[in-house]
C-alpha positions in Angstrom: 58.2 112.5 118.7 59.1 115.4 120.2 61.8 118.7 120.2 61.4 121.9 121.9 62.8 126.1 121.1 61.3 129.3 120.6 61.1 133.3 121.3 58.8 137.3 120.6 57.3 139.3 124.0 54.6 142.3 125.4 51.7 142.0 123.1 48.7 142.2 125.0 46.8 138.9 124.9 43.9 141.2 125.0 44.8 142.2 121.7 44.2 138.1 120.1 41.1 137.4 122.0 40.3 133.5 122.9 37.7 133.2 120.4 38.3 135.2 117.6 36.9 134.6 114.5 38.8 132.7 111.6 38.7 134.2 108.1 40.5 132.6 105.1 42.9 134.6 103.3 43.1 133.7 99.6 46.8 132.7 97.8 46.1 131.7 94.5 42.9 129.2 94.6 44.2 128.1 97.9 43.5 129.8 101.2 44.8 130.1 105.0 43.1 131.0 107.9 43.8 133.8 109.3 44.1 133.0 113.2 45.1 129.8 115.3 41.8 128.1 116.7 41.6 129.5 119.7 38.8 128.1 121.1 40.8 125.0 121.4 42.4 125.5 125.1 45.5 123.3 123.7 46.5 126.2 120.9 44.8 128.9 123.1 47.3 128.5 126.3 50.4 128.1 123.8 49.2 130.5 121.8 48.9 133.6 124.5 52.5 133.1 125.6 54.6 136.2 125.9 57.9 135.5 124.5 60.8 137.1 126.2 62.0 139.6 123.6 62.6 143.5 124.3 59.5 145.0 123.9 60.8 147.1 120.4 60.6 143.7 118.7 56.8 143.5 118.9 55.4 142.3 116.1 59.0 140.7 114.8 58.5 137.1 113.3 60.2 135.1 116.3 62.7 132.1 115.1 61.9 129.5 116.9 63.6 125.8 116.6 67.1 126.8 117.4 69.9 126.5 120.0 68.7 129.5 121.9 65.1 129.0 122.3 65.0 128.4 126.0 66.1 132.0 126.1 63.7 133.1 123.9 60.6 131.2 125.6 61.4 131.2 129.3 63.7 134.3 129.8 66.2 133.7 132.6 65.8 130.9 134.1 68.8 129.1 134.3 68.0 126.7 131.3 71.8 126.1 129.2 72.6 128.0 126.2 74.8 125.5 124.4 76.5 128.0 121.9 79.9 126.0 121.3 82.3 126.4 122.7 80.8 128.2 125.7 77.6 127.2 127.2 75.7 130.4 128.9 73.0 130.1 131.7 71.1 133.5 132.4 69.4 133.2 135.8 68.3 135.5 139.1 71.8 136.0 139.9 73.1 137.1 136.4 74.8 135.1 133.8 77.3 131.9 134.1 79.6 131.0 131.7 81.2 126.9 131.3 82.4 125.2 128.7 83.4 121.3 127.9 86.6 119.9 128.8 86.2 116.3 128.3 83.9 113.0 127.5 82.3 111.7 130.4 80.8 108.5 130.3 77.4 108.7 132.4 75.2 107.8 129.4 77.1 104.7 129.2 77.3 103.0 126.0 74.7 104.4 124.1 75.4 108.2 125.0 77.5 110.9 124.1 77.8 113.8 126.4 80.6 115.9 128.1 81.9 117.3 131.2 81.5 121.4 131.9 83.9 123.2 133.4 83.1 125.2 136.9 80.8 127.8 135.9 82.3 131.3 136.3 79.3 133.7 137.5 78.9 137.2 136.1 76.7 138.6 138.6 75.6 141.7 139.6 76.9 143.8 142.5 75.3 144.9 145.1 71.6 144.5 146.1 68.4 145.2 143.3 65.9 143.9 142.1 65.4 140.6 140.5 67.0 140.7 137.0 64.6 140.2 133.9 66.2 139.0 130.3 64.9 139.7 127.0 66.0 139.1 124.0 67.4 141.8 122.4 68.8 141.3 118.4 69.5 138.4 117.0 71.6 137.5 114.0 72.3 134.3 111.7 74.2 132.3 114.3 74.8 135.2 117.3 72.2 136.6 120.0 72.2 139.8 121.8 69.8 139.5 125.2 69.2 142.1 127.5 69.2 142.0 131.6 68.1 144.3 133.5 67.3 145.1 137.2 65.3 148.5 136.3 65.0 150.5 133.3 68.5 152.3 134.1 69.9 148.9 135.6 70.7 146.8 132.7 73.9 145.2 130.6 73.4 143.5 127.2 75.6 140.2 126.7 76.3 139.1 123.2 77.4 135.3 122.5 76.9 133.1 119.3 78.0 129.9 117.7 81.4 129.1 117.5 82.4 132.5 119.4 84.2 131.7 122.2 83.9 134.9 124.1 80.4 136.1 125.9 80.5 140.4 125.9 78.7 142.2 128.3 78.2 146.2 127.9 75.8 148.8 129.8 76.1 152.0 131.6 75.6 150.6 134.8 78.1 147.8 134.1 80.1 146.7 137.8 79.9 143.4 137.3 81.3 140.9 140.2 83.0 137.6 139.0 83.1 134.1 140.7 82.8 130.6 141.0 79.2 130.0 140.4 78.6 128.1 143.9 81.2 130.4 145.7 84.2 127.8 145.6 87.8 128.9 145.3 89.1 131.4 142.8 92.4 132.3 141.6 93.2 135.1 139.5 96.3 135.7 137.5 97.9 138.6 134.5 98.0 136.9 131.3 101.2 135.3 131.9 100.4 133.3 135.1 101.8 135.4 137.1 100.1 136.6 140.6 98.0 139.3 140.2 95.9 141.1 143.2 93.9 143.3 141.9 94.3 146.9 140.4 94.3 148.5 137.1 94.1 145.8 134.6 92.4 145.5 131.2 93.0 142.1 130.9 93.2 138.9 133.3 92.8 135.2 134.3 90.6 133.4 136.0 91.0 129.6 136.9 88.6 127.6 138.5 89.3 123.9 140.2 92.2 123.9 137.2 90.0 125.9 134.4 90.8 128.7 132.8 88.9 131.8 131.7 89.9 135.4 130.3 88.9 138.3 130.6 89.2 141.2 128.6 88.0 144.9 129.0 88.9 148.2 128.6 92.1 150.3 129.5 91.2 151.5 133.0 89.5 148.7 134.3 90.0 148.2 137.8 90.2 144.9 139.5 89.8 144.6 143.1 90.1 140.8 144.1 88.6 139.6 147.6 86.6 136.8 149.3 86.8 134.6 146.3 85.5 137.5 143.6 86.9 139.8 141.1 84.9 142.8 141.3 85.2 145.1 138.1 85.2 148.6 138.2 85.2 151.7 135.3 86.5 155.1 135.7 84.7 158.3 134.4 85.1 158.6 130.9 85.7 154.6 129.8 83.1 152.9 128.5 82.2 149.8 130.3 82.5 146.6 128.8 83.9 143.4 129.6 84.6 140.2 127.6 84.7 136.9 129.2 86.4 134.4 127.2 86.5 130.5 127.9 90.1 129.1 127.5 91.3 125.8 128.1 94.9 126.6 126.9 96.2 129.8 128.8 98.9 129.9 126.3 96.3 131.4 123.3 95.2 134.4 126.7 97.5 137.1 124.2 95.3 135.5 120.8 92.5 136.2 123.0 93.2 139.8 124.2 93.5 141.1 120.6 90.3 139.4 119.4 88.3 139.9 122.7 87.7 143.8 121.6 86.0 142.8 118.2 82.5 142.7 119.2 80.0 141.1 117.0 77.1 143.4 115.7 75.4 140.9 113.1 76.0 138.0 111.8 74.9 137.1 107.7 74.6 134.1 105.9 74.6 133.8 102.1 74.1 131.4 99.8 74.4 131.0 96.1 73.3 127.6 94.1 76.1 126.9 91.3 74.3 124.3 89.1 77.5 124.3 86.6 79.8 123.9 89.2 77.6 121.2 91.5 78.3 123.2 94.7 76.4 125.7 96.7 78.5 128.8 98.0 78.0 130.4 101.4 79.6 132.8 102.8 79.7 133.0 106.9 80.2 136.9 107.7 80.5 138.6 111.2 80.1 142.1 111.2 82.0 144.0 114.0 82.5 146.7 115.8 86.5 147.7 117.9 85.7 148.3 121.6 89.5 149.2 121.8 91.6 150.9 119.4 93.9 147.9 119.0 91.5 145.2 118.6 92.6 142.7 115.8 90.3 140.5 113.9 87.5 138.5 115.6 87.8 134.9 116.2 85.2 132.2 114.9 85.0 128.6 115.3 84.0 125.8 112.9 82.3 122.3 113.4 83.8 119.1 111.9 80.9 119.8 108.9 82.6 122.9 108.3 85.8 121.3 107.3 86.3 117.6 106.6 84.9 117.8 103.2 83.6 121.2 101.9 86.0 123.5 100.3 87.0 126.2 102.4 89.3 128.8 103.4 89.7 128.3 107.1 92.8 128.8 108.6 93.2 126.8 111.9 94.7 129.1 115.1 95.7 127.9 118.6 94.4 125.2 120.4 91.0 123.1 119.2 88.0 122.8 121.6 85.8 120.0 122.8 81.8 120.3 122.0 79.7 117.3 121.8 80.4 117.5 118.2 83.8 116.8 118.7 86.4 119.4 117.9 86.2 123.1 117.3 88.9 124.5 115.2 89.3 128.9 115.3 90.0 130.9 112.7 90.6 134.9 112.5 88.9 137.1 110.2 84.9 138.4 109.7 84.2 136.4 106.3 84.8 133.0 105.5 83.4 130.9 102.6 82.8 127.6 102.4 81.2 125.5 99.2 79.1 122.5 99.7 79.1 119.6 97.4 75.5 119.4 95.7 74.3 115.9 94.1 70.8 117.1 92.7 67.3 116.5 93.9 65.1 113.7 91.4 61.1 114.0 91.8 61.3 110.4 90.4 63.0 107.9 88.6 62.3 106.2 85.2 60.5 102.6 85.2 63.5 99.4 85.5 63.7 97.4 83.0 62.2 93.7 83.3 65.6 91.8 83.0 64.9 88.1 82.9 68.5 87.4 83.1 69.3 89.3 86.1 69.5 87.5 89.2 66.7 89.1 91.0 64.7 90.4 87.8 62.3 93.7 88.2 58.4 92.2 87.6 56.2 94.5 86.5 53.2 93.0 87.2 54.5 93.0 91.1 54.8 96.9 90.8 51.2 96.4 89.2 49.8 94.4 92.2 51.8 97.1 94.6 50.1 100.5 92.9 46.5 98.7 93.0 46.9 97.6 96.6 48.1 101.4 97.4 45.0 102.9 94.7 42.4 100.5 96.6 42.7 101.8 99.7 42.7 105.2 99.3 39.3 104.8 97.9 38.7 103.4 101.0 39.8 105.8 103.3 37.8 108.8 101.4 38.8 111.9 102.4 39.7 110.6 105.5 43.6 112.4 105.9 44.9 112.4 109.1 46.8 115.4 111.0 49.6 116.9 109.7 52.2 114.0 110.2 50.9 111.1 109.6 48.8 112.8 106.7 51.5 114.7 105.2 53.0 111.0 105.3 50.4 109.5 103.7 50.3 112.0 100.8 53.6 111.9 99.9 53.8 108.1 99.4 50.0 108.5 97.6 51.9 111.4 95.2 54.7 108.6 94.8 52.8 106.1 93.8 51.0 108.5 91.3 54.5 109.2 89.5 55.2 105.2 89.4 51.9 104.9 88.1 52.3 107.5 85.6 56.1 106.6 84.5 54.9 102.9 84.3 51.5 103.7 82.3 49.2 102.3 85.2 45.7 102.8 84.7 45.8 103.7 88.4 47.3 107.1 87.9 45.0 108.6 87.0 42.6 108.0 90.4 46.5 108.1 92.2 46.7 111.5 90.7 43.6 113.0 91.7 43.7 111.7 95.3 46.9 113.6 95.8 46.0 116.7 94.4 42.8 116.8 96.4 44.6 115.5 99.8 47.2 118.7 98.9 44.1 120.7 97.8 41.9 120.4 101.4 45.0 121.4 103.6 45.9 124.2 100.7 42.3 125.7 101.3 40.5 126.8 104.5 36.8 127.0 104.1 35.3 128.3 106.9 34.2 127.3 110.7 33.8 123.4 110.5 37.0 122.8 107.9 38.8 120.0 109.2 42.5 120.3 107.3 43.7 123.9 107.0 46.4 126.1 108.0 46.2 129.1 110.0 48.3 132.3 110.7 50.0 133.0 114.1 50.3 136.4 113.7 51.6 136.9 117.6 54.5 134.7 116.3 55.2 135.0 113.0 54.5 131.5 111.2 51.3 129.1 110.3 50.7 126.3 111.1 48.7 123.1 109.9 45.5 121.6 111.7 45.0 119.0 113.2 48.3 119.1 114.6 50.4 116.4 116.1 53.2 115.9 118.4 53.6 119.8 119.3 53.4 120.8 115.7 50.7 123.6 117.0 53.6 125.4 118.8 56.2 125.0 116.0 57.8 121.4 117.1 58.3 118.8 114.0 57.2 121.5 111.5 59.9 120.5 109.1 58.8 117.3 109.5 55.6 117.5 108.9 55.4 119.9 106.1 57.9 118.4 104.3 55.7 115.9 103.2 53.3 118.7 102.0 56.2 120.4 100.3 57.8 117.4 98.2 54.7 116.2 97.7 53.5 119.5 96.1 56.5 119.4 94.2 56.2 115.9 92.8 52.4 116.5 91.7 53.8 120.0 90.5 56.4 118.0 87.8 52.9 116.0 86.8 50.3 118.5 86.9 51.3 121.5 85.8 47.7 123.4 86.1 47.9 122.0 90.2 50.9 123.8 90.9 49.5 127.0 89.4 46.7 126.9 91.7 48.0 125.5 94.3 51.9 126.4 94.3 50.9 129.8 95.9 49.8 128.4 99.2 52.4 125.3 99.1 55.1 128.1 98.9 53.2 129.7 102.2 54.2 126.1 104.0 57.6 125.8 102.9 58.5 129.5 104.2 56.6 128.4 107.8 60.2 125.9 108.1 62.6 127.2 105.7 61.9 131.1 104.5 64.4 132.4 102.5 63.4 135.9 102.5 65.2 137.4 105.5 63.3 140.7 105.2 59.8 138.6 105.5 57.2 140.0 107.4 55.5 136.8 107.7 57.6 134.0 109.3 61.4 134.7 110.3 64.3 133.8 108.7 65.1 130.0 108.3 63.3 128.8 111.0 64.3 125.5 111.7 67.4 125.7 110.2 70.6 127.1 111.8 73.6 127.8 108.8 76.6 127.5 111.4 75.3 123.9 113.1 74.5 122.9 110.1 71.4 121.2 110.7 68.1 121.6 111.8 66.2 121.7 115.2 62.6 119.9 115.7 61.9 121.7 119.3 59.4 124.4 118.5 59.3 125.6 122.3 62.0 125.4 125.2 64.3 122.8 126.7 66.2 123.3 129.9 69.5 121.3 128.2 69.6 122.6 124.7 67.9 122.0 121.6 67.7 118.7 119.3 66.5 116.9 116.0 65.6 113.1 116.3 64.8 111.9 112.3 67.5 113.9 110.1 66.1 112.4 107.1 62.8 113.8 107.6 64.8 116.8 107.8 66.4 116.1 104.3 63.2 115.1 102.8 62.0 118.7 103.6 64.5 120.0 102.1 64.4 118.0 98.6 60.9 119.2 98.7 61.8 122.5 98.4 64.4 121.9 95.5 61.3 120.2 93.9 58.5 122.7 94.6 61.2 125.2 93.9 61.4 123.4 90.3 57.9 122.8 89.6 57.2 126.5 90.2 60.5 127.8 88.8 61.1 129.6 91.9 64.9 130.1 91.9 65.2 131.3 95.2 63.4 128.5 96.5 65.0 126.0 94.8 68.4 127.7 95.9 67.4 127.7 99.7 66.5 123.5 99.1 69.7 123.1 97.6 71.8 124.9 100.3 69.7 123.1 103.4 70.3 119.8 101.8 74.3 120.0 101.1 74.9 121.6 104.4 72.7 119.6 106.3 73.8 116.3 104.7 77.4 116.5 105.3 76.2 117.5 109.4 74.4 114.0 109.7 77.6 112.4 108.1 79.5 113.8 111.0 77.2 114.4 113.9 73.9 111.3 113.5 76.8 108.9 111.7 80.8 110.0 112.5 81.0 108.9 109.3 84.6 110.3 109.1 85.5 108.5 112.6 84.6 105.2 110.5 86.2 106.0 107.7 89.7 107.6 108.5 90.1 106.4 112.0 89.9 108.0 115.8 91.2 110.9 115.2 89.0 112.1 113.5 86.0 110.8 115.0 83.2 112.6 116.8 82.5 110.7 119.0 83.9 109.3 122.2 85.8 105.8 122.6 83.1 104.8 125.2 80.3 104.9 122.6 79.6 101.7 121.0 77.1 102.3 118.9 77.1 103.2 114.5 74.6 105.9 115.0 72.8 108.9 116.7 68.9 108.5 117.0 68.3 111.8 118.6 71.2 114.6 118.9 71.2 117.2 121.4 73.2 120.7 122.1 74.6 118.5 124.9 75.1 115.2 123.4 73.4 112.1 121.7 71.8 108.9 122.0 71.0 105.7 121.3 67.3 106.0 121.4 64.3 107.7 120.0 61.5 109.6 121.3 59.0 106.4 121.0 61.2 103.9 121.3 64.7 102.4 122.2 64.3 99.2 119.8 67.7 99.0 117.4 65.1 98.8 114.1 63.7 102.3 115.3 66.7 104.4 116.4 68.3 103.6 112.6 65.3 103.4 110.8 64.4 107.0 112.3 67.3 108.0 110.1 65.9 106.5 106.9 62.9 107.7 106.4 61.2 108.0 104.1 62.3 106.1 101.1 62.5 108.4 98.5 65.3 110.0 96.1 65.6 112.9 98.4 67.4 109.9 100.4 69.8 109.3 97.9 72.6 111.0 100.0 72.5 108.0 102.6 74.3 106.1 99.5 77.3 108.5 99.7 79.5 105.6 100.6 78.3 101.8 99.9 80.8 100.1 102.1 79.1 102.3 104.9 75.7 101.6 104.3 76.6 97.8 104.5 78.4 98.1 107.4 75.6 100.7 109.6 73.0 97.4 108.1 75.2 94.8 109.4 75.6 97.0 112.8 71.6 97.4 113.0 71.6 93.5 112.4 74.3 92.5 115.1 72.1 95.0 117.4 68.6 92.8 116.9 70.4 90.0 117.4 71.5 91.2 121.0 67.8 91.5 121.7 64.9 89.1 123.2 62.6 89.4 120.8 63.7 90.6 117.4 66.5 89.3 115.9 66.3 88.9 112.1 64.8 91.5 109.4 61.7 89.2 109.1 60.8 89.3 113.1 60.9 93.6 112.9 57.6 93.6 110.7 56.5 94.9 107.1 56.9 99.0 108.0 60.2 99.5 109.5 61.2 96.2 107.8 60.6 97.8 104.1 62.6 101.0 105.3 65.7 98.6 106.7 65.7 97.2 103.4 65.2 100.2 101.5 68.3 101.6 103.0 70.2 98.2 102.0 69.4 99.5 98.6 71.0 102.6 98.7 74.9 100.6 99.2 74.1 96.9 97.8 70.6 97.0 95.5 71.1 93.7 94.3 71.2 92.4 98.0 68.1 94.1 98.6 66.4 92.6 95.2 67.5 89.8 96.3 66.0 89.4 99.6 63.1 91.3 98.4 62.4 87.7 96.2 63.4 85.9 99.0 60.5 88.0 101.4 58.1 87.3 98.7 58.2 83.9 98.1 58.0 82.7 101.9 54.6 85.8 101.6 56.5 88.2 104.7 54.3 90.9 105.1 58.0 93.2 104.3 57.1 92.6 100.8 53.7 91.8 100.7 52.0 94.1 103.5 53.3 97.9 104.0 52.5 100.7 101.8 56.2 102.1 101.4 57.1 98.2 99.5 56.4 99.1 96.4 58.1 103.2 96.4 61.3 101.0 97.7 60.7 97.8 95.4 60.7 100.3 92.8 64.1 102.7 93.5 65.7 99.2 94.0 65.5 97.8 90.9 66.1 101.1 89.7 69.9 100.4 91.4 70.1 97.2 90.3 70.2 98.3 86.7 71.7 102.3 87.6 73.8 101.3 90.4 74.6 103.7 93.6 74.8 107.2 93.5 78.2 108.7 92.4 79.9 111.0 94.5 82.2 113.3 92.4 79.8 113.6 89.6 76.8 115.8 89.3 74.4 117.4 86.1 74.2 121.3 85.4 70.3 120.4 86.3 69.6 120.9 89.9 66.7 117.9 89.8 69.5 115.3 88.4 71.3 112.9 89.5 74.6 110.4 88.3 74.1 106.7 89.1 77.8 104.4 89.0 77.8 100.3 88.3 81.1 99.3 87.7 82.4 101.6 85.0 78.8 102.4 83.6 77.9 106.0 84.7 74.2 107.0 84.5 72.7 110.2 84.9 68.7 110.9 85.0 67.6 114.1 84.8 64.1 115.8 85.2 63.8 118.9 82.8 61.3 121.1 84.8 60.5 123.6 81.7 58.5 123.7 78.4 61.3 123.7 76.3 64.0 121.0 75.6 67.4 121.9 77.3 70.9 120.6 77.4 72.1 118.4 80.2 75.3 117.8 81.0 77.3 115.0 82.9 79.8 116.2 84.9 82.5 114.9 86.7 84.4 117.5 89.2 84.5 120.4 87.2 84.9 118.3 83.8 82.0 117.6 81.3 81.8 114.3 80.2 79.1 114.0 78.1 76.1 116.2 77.1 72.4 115.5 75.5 69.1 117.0 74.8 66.8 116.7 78.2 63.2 116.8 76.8 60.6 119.0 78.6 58.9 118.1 81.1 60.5 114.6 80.9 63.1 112.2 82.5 66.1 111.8 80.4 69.0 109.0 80.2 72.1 109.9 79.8 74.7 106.9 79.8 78.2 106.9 79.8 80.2 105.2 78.0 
C-alpha cells in the first residue's frame, strides 16, 4: 500500500547526526526511543530532508498527510494543490490558479476524475531570480506559503479548502496575469463589458470560455497588452490582489464583496454530546478586511457537510464541480455542523446457542476457532512482524482474548497474555538490538514504529498501522485494567503520532492525518505531484474506534472525544466519497459521481479523482474488501443501511463473475473470503450464517482456514440474534450501541468505570428505556 504528504525546513542536518545514539525515554513502564535509526540509510536519507517551511517555523511539529503536502515536501515545483474549488500550482514562474469544470471520461469506467480549466498564471514581472516557496502558517483547513525572489522580493498567497479565492500580498507585489502557456486572454469590468486597462479594483478574466475574478484594492491599475494584465499600486495602497475562480460571471459582484475578507486562521472545534448522540463542531475562519467595504467571507462545503448532518449552511450562487461532486458556498466566518454518533463497542456479548434457528451459533465451533488462533501464537513466539502486519496480528490476537474471555475459554488466559506482551515489546524500547520500538523524529514532530512497512518510516499508512496498536490497547485496557495503567501512557504517545488532539502539542502537530473540512483522512506521509489520497477507509475507521476505546479504558475524555469526532465525520465522508451512497439512494442528482462510472465503490480516492483499483491489486474481491477491513465493531457503521450492503455484495459478486478466474465467494480464498462475508453480515446476518454452515460442511478453507473466521463467525451470530445496527438510536454511553430485528431493539453497552451507571436507550432525542450498566461489564438492554 501506499499514500504520500508532508512539510518543516532549515535545520541543519548537522545538528541530527547519521549515527546518533538512541536513548529510551520512559512513559509510564513503557518507553520510546528517542531518535529514528539512523544508521539505517532508508530512515537516514528520509529522515535528513529539509522541509520547505519559513525558516521561523523551525522546530514546529510539521502536519504531514494532508492535501497540501506536496507543498510542504517539495516547495515549488509545480506539483497541484487540489484545495476545492481551486487547484494551485506554485512553480519557477510563480503561481497558477485552475479549477474543474466538468467530468471527463479518460479513466474510463472505473475512474472518476475531472477536466481543469486553462490555468491563469500569477507570475512575477520582470526579470529575478528564481522564486523559492515556503511554507509560511498554516491553519485547520487554509495555508499561507511564502515566495520569494530575494529577501525584499517576496508575496505571500493564502488559499484553503472550500475557499474559492487564492490572495496574494507583499510590498514588492506587481504581479503579471496570463494564460499559463501564453494563449489568448480577454479581459472584461464586472459586467462583461470591454475593459482596456486603467484604474480598476476589480475585473474579469476569461480564458478559452473560463472565467476568473479579480479583486484588489482601490487604485489598482490595470494595463492590458500582449495577452497579460499587468497590475500596478500607487504610493500609499497596499498591495494586494485576490484571484477568484468563477464559473458563473453572474456571482463576479458576490465575489467583489467577499474577495476583501482575507483569511488569518482557520479553527476547528469539537465537542462529544453523549446525551444527545451527536458530536458538535464548529468550522470558524478568522479574518481580516483588506478594504473598508468587504462583506463576509465565502466558504464552501462538501456533500459530507450537508446531506445528512445538522447544519446551518445557507446555500449562495452557483454550486462548483470537485471530484467530490458539488460545492455549495455559504457567507459568514462560523458555521456549525453536528454529526450523528452511533457508539464505539470493544466487544460484544457471547450468542446464544439457538437450536431452532436456522443457522444455529455452535459453541464448540467458536471453541475449535479460539484454540486454532491460541495454538499458533505459541508457535510463532515472540515472533511480531513490522508495524502492519503486526499491529494486524495483535489486534485479532486481543479479539480473540475478549471472545475467549466473554465465552469462558480456557484460552484466555494465554490469549490474554500474548497481547499484552505483543502491545508491551512495541510500548518499550530497550536499548541497541530491540527489534519492535518506537522512536521520536524530533526534526519532524511525530514517532514512529520499527520495523516499518510500506513508507510508514516517513509518516505514510500511520493511521493504518497504529490503529491496530490503538484499539488493541483499548480492548486489552477494558480487560486488564493494571495493563492499561502501565502501558496506556505510551499507547496514548501512538494515538497522538495520527490523531493528536492537543493543538498546542509540542510533540506531533495537530490531527495529523486527519483533515476536519474533507472529512477524512490522508495515508500519503510524503509528496504526490497530483494531490493526496487514502486507499482502505475502514482502516481509517478502525483507528479511530481505537481511540474511543483507549480513550475509555483510560478515561481520557479528550481522547475519547477526538475518536468520536474522527469517526462521525469520517464515516459520513466514505458514505459520500468511497460509496455515493446518496447517489444510490436518492437518485443522480445527488450522486457524486459521474454517469460514466460504473462501478459501486472507490478503492483508492484522490484530490483529483478515484478508482477502481487498489495499490496491490485490481481484483474486484480486493478493491471492496480494502473497504472492509477489519471485521470488528468499529465496522459497525458499514451496516448503516442493509439494503445497501446487499446490493455493494451482489455488485462485488456480479464483478467476480466478469472475471477469468474468480467468480464465486468460494474461488476468492479463506482471507478476503471471511472479510466478503463478514461484510454480508453487517446488512443480512442470517445470509451470512447461513453460508457460513454451508462453507463448513463442504470444509472451504473461508470457514475453516483464516484467522479473521472466528472474530466474524462470532459478530455474525451476534446479528442473527441482535439484528443490524439502528440508525436513529444511540445510548448516553459513548462505547454502546442499539441493534434492530424486526421490532425488537437491542442495545449493548460497555460500562468503562468501577462503579455501576445508568444507561439509557435513546431514540432521536427521546429516552426509551433505561437500566443499571454494571462495571466494568457488558449490559443488555432490550426493548420491548
Amino acid at each position: 500500500m501506499f499514500r504520500s504528504l508532508l512539510p518543516v525546513i532549515l535545520l541543519a542536518t548537522s545538528l541530527f547526526p547519521a549515527a546518533a545514539q538512541q536513548t529510551a525515554v520512559p512513559v509510564g513502564k513503557g518507553s520510546y526511543a528517542d531518535s529514528p535509526p539512523l544508521s539505517d540509510p532508508h530512515v537516514a536519507e528520509k529522515y535528513n530532508r529539509n522541509p520547505h517551511i519559513d525558516p521561523s517555523l523551525a522546530g514546529t511539529p510539521i502536519p504531514t498527510n494532508d492535501w497540501c503536502t506536496d507543498l510542504f515536501m517539495e516547495g515549488g515545483d509545480g506539483g497541484q494543490l487540489w484545495a476545492y474549488p481551486a487547484v494551485v500550482q506554485f512553480d519557477t514562474q510563480g503561481v497558477a490558479v485552475s479549477y474543474p469544470t466538468s467530468w471527463n471520461d479518460r479513466r474510463g469506467p472505473k475512474g472518476i476524475g475531472v477536466e481543469l480549466s486553462p490555468p491563469l498564471r500569477i507570475a512575477w514581472a520582470g526579470a529575478g531570480a528564481q522564486p523559492q516557496t515556503n511554507v509560511l502558517k498554516w491553519g485547520d483547513w487554509t495555508l499561507v506559503a511564502r515566495q520569494s525572489r530575494s529577501p525584499q522580493e517576496y508575496w505571500d498567497v493564502t488559499f484553503g479548502n472550500g475557499l474559492p479565492f487564492v490572495w496574494f500580498e507583499g510590498a514588492a507585489l506587481k504581479p503579471v496575469l496570463r494564460a499559463d502557456r501564453n494563449g489568448p486572454l480577454s479581459v472584461t469590468k464586472l459586467d462583461g463589458s470591454p475593459f482596456s486597462g486603467g484604474a480598476a479594483d476589480s475585473f474579469l478574466i476569461q480564458l478559452s470560455g473560463d472565467n476568473y475574478g479579480v479583486f484588489g484594492p482601490d487604485g489598482m491599475s490595470v494595463t492590458v497588452a500582449n495577452n497579460a494584465a499587468q497590475i500596478t499600486y500607487p504610493a500609499g495602497v497596499k498591495p494586494w490582489l485576490a484571484v477568484g475562480v468563477l464559473p458563473d460571471p453572474k456571482m463576479a459582484p458576490l465575489f467583489r464583496s467577499a474577495a476583501g475578507a482575507i483569511p488569518r486562521d482557520s479553527i476547528f472545534t469539537w465537542q462529544l454530546n453523549p446525551e444527545r448522540g451527536v458530536v458538535q463542531t464548529t468550522f470558524q475562519l478568522v479574518t481580516e478586511p483588506l478594504r473598508k467595504d468587504a462583506g463576509p467571507p465565502l466558504q464552501g462545503w462538501l456533500q459530507h457537510h450537508f446531506r445528512a448532518a445538522a447544519n446551518d449552511i445557507k446555500p449562495v450562487g452557483t454550486p462548483f464541480l470537485t471530484p467530490r461532486g458539488p460545492l455549495l458556498l455559504s457567507q459568514g466566518n462560523i458555521t456549525h455542523i453536528d454529526w450523528d454518533f452511533p457508539g464505539v463497542l470493544p466487544f460484544l456479548p457471547p450468542p446464544a446457542a439457538d437450536a431452532q434457528a436456522k443457522s444455529p451459533y455452535d459453541p464448540a465451533r467458536m471453541k475449535g476457532y479460539i484454540a486454532a488462533v491460541a495454538a499458533k501464537r505459541q508457535q510463532q513466539g515472540d515472533n511480531i512482524g513490522d508495524t502492519y502486519w503486526g499491529g494486524k496480528m495483535i489486534q485479532k490476537t486481543a479479539q480473540y482474548a475478549a471472545i475467549a474471555a466473554q465465552t469462558g475459554d480456557p484460552a484466555a488466559k494465554d490469549l490474554h497474555d500474548d497481547a499484552c506482551n505483543y502491545l508491551a515489546d512495541f510500548l518499550t524500547y530497550s536499548g541497541p538490538g530491540d527489534k519492535y520500538y518506537f522512536a521520536r523524529y524530533p526534526k519532524w514532530g511525530g514517532m514512529i514504529g520499527f520495523p516499518p512497512s510500506y513508507g510508514s518510516e516517513f509518516f505514510t499508512d500511520n493511521h493504518f498501522h497504529y490503529g491496530y496498536f490503538t484499539m488493541s490497547a483499548g480492548i486489552m485496557g477494558a480487560l486488564d485494567p493494571g495493563f492499561i495503567k502501565d502501558y496506556g501512557p505510551m499507547a496514548r504517545m501512538v494515538a497522538r503520532q495520527y490523531a493528536n488532539w492537543d493543538r498546542h502539542d509540542k510533540i506531533f502537530p495537530f490531527l495529523r492525518t486527519f483533515n476536519p473540512w474533507t472529512g477524512h483522512s490522508y495515508a500519503g506521509g510524503s509528496s504526490s505531484k497530483g494531490g493526496n489520497n487514502q486507499e482502505s477507509s475502514s482502516e481509517s475507521m478502525n483507528a479511530w474506534g481505537g481511540l474511543v476505546l483507549l480513550g475509555s479504558a483510560m478515561g481520557d475524555s479528550d481522547m475519547l472525544s477526538c475518536g468520536a469526532m474522527g469517526y462521525s465525520i469520517e464515516s459520513e465522508a466514505i458514505r459520500c466519497y468511497w460509496n455515493n451512497y446518496y447517489g444510490w439512494r436518492d437518485g443522480a442528482s445527488a450522486s457524486t459521481w459521474p454517469a460514466s462510472y460504473q462501478r459501486a465503490i472507490v478503492g483508492i480516492l484522490g484530490d483529483s479523482g478515484g478508482v477502481f483499483g487498489t495499490f496491490f491489486s485490481g481484483a474486484p474481491q480486493h478493491v471492496f474488501g480494502i473497504e472492509w477491513l477489519p471485521d470488528s465493531p468499529a465496522l459497525y457503521y458499514l451496516g448503516h443501511d442493509p439494503k445497501f450492503v446487499r446490493y455493494q455484495y451482489d455488485q462485488l459478486m456480479q464483478n467476480l463473475s466478469q472475471q477469468k478466474k474468480e467468480t464465486t465467494l468460494e474461488q476468492i480464498g479463506a482471507d478476503w473470503g471471511s472479510l466478503v462475508l463478514g461484510y454480508l453480515s453487517f446488512g443480512d446476518p442470517e445470509a451470512a450464517a447461513e453460508k457460513f454452515d454451508q462453507l463448513w460442511q463442504s470444509n472451504d478453507p473461508i470457514a475453516h482456514g483464516s484467522e479473521e473466521t472466528g472474530i466474524i463467525y462470532y459478530m455474525t451470530h451476534n446479528g442473527t440474534q441482535n439484528g443490524v445496527i439502528a440508525p436513529g438510536w444511540h445510548t448516553n454511553i459513548p462505547t454502546g450501541n442499539v441493534f434492530r430485528k424486526g421490532d425488537k431493539i437491542t442495545a449493548i453497552v460497555w460500562n468503562a468505570s468501577k462503579f455501576p451507571v445508568t444507561a439509557e436507550v435513546i431514540q432521536g432525542s427521546k429516552v426509551m428505556k433505561s437500566a443499571t450498566a454494571k462495571p466494568r461489564a457488558l449490559t443488555t438492554i432490550t426493548i420491548p
